[in-house]
N, C-alpha and C positions, 0 to 999 in steps of 0.2 A: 504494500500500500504506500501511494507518495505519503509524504511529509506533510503537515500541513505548512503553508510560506507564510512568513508573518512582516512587513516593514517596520523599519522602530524609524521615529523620525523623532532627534532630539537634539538640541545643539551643546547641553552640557555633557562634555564626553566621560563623567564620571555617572552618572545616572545612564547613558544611553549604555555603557559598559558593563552596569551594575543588570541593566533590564536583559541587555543581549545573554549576560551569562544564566538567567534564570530561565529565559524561555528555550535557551539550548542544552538546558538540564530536563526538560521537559521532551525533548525530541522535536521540539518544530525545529524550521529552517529559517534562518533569520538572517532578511539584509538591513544595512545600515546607512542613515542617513543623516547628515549635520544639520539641515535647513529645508526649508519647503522646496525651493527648486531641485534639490537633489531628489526628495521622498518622491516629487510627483514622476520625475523620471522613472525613478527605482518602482513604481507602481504600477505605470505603462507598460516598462519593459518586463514584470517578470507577474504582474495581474494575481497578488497574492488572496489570499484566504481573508487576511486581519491586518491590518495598517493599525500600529500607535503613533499619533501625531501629537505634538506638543503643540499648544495654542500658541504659543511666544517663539516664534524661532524667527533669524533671520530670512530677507528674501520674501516668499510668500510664508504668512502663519498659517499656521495647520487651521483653522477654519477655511482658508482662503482653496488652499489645498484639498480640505473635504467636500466644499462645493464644487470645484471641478472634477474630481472623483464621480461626484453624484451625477455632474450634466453628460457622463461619459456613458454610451449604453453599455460599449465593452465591458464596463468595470462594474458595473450593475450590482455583480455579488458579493464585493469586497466589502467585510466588514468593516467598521471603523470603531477607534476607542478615542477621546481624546485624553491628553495629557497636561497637567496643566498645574500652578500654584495658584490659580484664582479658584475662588470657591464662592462668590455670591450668585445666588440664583438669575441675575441677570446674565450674567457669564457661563451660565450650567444652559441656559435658555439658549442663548447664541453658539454654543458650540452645539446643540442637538437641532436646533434648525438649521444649522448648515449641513447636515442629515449622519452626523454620528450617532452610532450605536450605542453609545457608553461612556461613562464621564470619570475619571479617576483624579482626586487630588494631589497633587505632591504635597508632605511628601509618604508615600504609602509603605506596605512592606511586601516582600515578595508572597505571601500568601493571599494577599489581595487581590494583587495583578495576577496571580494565576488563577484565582478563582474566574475574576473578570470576561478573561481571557476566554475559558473556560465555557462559561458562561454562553458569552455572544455566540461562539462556535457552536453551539450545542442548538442555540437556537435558529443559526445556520441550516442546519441539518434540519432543525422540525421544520421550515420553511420550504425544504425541498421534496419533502414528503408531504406538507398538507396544502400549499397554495395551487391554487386553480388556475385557468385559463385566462375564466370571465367569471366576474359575479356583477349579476342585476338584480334591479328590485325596483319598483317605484317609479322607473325612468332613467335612473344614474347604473352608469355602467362602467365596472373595474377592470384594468386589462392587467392585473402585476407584473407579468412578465415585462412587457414596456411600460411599463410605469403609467397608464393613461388613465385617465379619469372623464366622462363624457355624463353630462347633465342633458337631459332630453337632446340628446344628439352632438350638443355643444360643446368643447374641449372645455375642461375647467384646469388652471394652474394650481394645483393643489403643492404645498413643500411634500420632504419627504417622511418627516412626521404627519403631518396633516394625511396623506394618502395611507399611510401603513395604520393611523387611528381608524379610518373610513375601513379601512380592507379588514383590521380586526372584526368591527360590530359587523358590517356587508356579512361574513364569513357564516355566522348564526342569528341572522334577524330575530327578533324578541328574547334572545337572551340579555340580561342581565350584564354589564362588568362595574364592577369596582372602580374606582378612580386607583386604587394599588395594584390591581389587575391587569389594567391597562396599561399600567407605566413597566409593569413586570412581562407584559406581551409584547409592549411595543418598542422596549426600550432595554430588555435584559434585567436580571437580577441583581442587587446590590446598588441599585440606580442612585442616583443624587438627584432627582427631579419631583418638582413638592407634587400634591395634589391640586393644589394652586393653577400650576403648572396648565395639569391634566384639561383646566376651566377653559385655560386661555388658547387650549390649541383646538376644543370643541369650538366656541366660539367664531373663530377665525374660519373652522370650518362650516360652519355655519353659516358665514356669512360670503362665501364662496360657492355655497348651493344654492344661496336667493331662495325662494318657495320652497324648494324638496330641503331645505336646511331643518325643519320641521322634524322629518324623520329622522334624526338622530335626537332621542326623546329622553330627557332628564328625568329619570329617576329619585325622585327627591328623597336624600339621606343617603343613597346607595351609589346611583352609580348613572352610566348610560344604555341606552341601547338602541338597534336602529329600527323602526318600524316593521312587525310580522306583516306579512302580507294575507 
């Protein structure tokens, strides 16, 4: 079985040194990068499993870095983590809409990051085993594979939280989620993103369905869910 590849994008080479030796105790395969222009090269050319990007690096920052990632269709499956010493939730917000998987603070210990790690991977895998072709309902139609979103016909720009929120509830119309369910579906376990959070990315999609925004239906005290048919 290949290896899984993992990019480490970090420009203190005592940290990227410290990270590179733990996940090569682990058996991935891990390349190395000082700065954003190097990570996104190293991305391109070798289309890895799991990128760790540091939010602060020279050149481009790893957010900057994980948006181009996103607009890539090639690179579609590569996970993302960010890496980072900011921890205010407006900084936890900006680097998962710019469509990372996962938010880790420095400074962490190696059992974290491998859980983390872990973690996304795993959810990797269930993504490839339950995501579908197309999900419809109501008029809006999910295509995850290309990442589309079409509202009565209409292409809707949904980010890439906002469409993987949408393709969770889409998946089991009238079920129930948590606002912690959510954040643990849609974003990995161990996550740094409040419930707060959860409000602000409903909304925003909400307001990007116009009319059918309705059908993603607040559960009061509990949670959301998207309209049974």
């Amino acid at each position: 079985m290949d290896k899984v590849k993992i990019v480490v994008a970090e420009d203190e080479l005592d940290i990227r040194e410290l990270i590179h030796f733990n996940l090569f105790k682990e058996n991935y395969e891990v390349k190395l990068a000082g700065n954003g222009n190097e990570a996104l090269q190293l991305i391109r050319e070798t289309k890895p499993d799991l990128a760790l990007l540091d939010i602060m690096m020279p050149g481009k920052d790893g957010v900057e870095v994980c948006r181009q990632v996103r607009s890539d269709d090639l690179l579609g499956k590569t996970r993302i983590i960010m890496l980072t010493a900011k921890g205010t939730e407006a900084d936890i917000v900006r680097g998962l809409e710019s469509g990372a998987d996962d938010y880790i603070t420095k400074p962490f210990s190696p059992k974290i990051l491998s859980a983390r790690v872990k973690a996304v991977l795993r959810r990797q895998d269930g993504d490839k085993e339950q995501e579908k072709d197309q999900l419809s309902g109501h008029g809006i139609e999910l295509y995850p594979a290309m990442r589309r979103a079409l509202c009565e016909g209409q292409e809707v720009d949904l980010t890439y939280t906002e469409f993987t929120l949408l393709q969770l509830l889409m998946s089991r119309p009238g079920v129930v989620y948590t606002r912690s369910q959510i954040v643990d579906r849609v974003r990995g376990e161990n996550h740094a993103i409040t419930d707060r959070s959860v409000d602000v990315q409903v909304v925003g999609l909400r307001r990007k369905l116009g009319e059918k925004g309705s059908l993603v239906e607040t559960v009061r005290g509990v949670g959301y869910r998207f309209k049974q048919a």
